[in-house]
N, CA, C and O of each residue as an XYZ file, in Angstrom:
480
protein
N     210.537     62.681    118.199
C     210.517     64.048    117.708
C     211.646     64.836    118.373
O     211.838     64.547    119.554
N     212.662     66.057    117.681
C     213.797     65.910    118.316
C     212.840     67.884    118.637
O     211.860     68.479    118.190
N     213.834     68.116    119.545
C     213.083     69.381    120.391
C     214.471     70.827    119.186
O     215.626     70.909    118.767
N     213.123     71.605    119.218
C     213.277     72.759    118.423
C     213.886     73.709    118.933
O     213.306     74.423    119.752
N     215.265     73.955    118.554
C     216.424     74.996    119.384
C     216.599     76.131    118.133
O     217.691     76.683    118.264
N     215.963     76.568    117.137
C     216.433     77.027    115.816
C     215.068     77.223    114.935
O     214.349     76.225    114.902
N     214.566     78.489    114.143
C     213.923     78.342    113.018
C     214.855     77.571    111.864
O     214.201     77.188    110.893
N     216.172     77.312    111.832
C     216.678     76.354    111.260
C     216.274     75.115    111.019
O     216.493     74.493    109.979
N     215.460     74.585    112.316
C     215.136     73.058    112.942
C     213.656     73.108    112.071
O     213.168     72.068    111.629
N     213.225     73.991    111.945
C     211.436     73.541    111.334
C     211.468     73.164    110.280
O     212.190     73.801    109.514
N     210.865     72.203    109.838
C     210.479     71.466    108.222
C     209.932     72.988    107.466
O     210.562     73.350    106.473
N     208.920     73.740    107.888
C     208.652     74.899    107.450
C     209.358     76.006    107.107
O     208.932     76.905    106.383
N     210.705     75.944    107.744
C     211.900     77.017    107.051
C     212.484     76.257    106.012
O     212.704     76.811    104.935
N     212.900     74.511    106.260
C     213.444     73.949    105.432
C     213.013     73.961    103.852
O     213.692     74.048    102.829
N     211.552     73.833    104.084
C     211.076     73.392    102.905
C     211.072     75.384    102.362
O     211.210     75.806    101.214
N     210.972     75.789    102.986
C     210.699     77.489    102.481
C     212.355     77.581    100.997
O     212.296     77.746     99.779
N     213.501     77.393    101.876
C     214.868     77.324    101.485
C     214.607     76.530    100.316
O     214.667     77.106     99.229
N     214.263     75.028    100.362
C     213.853     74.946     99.073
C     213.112     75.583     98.154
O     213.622     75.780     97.051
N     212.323     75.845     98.309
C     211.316     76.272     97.126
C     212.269     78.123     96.601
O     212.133     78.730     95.538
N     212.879     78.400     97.449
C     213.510     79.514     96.995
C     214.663     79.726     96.122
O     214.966     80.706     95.442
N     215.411     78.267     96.333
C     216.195     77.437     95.273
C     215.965     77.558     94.425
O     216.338     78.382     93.591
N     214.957     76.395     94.373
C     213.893     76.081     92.833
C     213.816     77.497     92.022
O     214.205     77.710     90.873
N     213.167     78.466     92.998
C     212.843     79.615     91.882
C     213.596     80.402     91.488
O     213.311     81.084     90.503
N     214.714     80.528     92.110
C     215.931     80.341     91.681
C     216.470     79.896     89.777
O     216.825     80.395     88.709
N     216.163     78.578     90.495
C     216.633     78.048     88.714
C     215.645     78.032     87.870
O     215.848     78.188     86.666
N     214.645     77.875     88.291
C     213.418     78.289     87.366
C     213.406     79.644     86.793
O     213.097     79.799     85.612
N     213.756     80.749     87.634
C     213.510     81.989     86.838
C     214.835     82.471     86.259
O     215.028     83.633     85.902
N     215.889     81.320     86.184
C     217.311     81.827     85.175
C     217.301     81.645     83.748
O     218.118     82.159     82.984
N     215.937     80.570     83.274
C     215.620     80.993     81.799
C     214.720     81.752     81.586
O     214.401     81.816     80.398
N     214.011     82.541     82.455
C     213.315     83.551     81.906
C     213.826     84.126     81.045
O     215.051     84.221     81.127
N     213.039     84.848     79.684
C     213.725     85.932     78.806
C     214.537     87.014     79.800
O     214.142     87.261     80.940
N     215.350     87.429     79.393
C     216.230     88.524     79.828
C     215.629     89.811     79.970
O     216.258     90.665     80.595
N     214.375     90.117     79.429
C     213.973     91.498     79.941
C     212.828     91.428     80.688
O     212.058     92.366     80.896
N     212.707     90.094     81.165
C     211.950     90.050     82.644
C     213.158     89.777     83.949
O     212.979     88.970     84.861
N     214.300     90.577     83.800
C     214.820     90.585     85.155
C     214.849     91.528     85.725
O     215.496     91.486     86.771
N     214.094     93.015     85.302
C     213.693     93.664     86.649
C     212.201     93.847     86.956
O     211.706     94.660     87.737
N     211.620     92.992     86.242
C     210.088     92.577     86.023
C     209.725     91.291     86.994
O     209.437     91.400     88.185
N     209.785     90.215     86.356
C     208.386     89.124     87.006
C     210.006     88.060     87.629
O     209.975     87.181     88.490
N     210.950     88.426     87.036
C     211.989     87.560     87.407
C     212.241     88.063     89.043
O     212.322     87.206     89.924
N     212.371     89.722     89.404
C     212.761     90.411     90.498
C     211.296     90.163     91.224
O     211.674     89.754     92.322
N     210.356     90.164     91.256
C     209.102     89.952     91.928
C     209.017     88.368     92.334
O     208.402     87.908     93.296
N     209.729     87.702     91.437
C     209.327     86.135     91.854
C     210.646     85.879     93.118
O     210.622     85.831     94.348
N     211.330     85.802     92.470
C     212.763     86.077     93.647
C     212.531     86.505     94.959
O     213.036     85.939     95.928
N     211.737     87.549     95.045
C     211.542     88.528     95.837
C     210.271     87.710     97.536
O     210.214     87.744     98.765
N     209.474     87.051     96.212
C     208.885     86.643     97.143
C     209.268     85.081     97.727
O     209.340     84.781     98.918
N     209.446     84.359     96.808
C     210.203     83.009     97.152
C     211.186     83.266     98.513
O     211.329     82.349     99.322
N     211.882     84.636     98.717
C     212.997     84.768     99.403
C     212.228     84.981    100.878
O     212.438     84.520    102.000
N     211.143     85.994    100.273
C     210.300     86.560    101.769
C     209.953     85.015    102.428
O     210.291     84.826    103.597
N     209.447     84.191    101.866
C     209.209     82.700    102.699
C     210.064     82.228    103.920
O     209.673     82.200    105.087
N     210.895     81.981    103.607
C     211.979     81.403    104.807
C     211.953     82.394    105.744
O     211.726     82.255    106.946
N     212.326     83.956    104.819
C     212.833     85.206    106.163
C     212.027     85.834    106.957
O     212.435     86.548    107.874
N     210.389     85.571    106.604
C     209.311     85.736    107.394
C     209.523     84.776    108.380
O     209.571     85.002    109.589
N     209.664     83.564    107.763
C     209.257     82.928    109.218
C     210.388     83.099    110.102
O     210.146     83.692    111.153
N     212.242     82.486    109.789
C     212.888     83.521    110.479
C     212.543     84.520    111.274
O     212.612     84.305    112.484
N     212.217     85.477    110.933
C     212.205     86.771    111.569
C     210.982     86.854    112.395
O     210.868     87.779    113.198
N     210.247     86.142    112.289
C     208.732     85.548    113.632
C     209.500     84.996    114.645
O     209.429     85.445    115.789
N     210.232     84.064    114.350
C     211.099     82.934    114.995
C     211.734     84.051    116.256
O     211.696     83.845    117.469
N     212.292     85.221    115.576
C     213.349     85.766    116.279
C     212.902     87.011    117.166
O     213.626     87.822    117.744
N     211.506     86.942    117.116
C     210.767     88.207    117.110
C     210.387     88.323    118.724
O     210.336     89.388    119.340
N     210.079     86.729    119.399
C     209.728     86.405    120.818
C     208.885     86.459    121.204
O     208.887     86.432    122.434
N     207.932     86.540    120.711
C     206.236     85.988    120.952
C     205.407     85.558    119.707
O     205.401     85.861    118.514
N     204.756     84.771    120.463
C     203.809     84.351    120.145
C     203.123     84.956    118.496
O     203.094     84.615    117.314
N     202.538     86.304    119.604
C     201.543     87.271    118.545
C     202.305     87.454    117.217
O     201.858     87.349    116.075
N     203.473     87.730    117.593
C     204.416     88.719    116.520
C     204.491     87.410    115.466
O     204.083     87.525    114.311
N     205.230     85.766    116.141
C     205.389     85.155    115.169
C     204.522     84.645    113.987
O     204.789     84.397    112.812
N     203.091     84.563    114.916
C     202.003     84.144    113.977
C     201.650     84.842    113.102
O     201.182     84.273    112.116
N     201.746     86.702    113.101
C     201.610     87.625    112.321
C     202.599     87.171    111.046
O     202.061     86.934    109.964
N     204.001     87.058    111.183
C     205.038     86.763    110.267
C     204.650     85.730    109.684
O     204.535     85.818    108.461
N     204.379     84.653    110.227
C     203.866     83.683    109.653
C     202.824     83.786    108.903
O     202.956     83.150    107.858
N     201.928     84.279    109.000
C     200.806     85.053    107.681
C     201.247     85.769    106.970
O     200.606     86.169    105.998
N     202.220     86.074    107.175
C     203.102     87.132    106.138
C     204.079     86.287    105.119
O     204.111     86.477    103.903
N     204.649     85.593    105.630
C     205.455     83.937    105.054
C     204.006     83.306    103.858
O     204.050     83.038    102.658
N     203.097     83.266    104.639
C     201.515     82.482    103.761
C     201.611     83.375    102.407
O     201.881     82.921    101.295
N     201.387     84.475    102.659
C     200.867     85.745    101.636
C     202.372     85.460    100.478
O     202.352     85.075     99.308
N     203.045     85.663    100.970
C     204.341     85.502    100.174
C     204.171     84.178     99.520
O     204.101     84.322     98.299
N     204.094     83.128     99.842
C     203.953     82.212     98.927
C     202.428     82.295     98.315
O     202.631     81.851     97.185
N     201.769     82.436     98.345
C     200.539     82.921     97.412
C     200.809     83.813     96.049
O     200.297     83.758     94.931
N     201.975     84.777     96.697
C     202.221     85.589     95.525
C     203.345     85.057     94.792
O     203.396     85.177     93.568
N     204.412     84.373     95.571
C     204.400     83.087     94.551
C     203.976     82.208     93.239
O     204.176     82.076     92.032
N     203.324     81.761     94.233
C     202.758     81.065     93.320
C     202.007     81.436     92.160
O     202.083     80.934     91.039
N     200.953     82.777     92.721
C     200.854     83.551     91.608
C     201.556     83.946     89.975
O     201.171     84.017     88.807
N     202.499     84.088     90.570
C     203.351     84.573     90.052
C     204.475     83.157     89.036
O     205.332     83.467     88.209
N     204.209     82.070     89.329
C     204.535     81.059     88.811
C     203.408     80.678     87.745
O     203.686     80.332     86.597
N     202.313     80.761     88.166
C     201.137     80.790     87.108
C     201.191     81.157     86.101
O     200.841     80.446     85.159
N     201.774     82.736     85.891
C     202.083     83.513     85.210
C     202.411     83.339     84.246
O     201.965     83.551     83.118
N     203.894     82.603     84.950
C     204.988     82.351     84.246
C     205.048     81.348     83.570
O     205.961     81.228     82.754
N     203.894     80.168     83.768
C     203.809     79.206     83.200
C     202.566     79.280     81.804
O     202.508     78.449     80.897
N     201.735     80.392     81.943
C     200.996     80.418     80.911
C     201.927     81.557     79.845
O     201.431     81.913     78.776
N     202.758     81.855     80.113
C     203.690     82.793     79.489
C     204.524     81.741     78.814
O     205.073     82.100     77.772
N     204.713     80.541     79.208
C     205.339     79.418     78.440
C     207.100     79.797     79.087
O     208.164     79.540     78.524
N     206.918     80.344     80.173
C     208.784     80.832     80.406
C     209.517     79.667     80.781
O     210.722     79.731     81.023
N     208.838     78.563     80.847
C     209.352     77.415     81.848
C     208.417     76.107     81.485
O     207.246     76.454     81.331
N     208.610     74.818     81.324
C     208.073     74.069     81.403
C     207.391     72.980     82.517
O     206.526     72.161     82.207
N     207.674     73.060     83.190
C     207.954     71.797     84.135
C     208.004     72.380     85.466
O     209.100     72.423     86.024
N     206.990     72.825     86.044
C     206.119     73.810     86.820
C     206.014     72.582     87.916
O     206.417     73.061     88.976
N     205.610     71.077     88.133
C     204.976     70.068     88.783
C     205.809     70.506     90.362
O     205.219     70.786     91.405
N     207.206     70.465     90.176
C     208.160     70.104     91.268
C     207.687     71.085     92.136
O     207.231     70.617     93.179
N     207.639     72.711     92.002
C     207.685     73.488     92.681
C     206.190     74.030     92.957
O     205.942     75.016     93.651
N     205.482     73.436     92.472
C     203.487     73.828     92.443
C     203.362     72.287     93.861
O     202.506     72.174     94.739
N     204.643     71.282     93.541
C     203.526     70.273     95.080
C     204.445     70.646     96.229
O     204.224     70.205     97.357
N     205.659     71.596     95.924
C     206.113     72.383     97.040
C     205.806     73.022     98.242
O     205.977     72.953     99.459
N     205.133     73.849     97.124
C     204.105     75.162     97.454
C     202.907     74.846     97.657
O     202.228     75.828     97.957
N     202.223     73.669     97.616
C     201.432     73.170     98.101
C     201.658     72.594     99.794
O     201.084     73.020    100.797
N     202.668     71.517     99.698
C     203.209     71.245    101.049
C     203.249     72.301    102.070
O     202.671     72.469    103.144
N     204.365     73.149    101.194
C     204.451     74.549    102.520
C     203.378     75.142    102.792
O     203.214     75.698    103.878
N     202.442     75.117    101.815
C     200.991     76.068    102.223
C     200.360     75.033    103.221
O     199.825     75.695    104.110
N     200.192     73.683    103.455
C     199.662     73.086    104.829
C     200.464     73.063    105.517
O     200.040     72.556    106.555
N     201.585     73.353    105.612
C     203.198     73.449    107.408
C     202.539     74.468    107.501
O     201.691     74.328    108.382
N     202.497     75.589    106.953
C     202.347     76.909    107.476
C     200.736     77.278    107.897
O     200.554     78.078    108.815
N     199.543     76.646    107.172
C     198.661     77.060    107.631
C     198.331     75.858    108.932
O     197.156     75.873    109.297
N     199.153     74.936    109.582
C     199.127     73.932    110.587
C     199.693     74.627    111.743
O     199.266     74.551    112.895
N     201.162     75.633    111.139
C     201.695     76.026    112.288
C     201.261     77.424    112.789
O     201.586     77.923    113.867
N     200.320     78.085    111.652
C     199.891     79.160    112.400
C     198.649     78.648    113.181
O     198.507     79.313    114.208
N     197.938     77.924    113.070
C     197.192     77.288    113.596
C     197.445     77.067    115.178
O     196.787     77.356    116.177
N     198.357     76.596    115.022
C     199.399     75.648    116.616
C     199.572     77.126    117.085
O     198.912     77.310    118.107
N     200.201     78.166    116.700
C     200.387     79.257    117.281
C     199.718     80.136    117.819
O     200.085     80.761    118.813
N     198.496     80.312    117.140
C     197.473     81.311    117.545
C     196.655     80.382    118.312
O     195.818     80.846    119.086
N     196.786     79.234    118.200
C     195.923     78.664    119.820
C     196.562     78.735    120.996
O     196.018     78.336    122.026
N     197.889     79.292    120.980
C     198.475     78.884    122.137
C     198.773     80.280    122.821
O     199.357     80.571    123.866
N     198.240     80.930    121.976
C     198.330     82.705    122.214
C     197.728     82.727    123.720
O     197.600     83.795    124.319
């Protein structure tokens, strides 16, 4: 296991960066008059993922990071939400890639707030 110098270094920022990608290209065929609608809300939160935890990372304790890190959780919830949406709206087909994403990241993150608030 190589030792953690960076919120760069966590599988949990990594995989965050992905999934923010993804929604990314997923929400560039949305119809065009959902881009200051469900297109700017999905973006919005996909993005909060990585920069929550980032910004826990950078924050210097403990308390603060695990807070961010529930804040990183909530954000992908609304996510995903928000992919639901979009998929019974028919905006997108092919939902699988980024639903076992967002699955993954939802156990890193509810493992590492876990690890964190015990060590409080």
């Amino acid at each position: 296991m190589s030792k953690i110098n960076s919120y760069k270094d966590l599988f949990v920022w990594q995989k965050g960066i992905e999934i923010v990608l993804l929604s990314y290209n997923i929400s560039k065929v949305f119809p065009a008059d959902e881009k200051f609608g469900l297109i700017s809300q999905l973006r919005r939160a996909a993005v909060s993922i990585p920069s929550n935890i980032a910004e826990g990372w950078g924050r210097g304790t403990k308390a603060h990071y695990a807070n961010f890190l529930r804040t990183a959780r909530g954000s992908l919830l609304e996510l995903e939400t928000q992919l639901i949406i979009s998929e019974k709206l028919k905006y997108y087909k092919k939902f699988e890639t980024i639903f076992s994403l967002i699955d993954e990241e939802s156990k890193m993150l509810n493992s590492l707030i876990k690890k964190v608030e015990t060590s409080i």
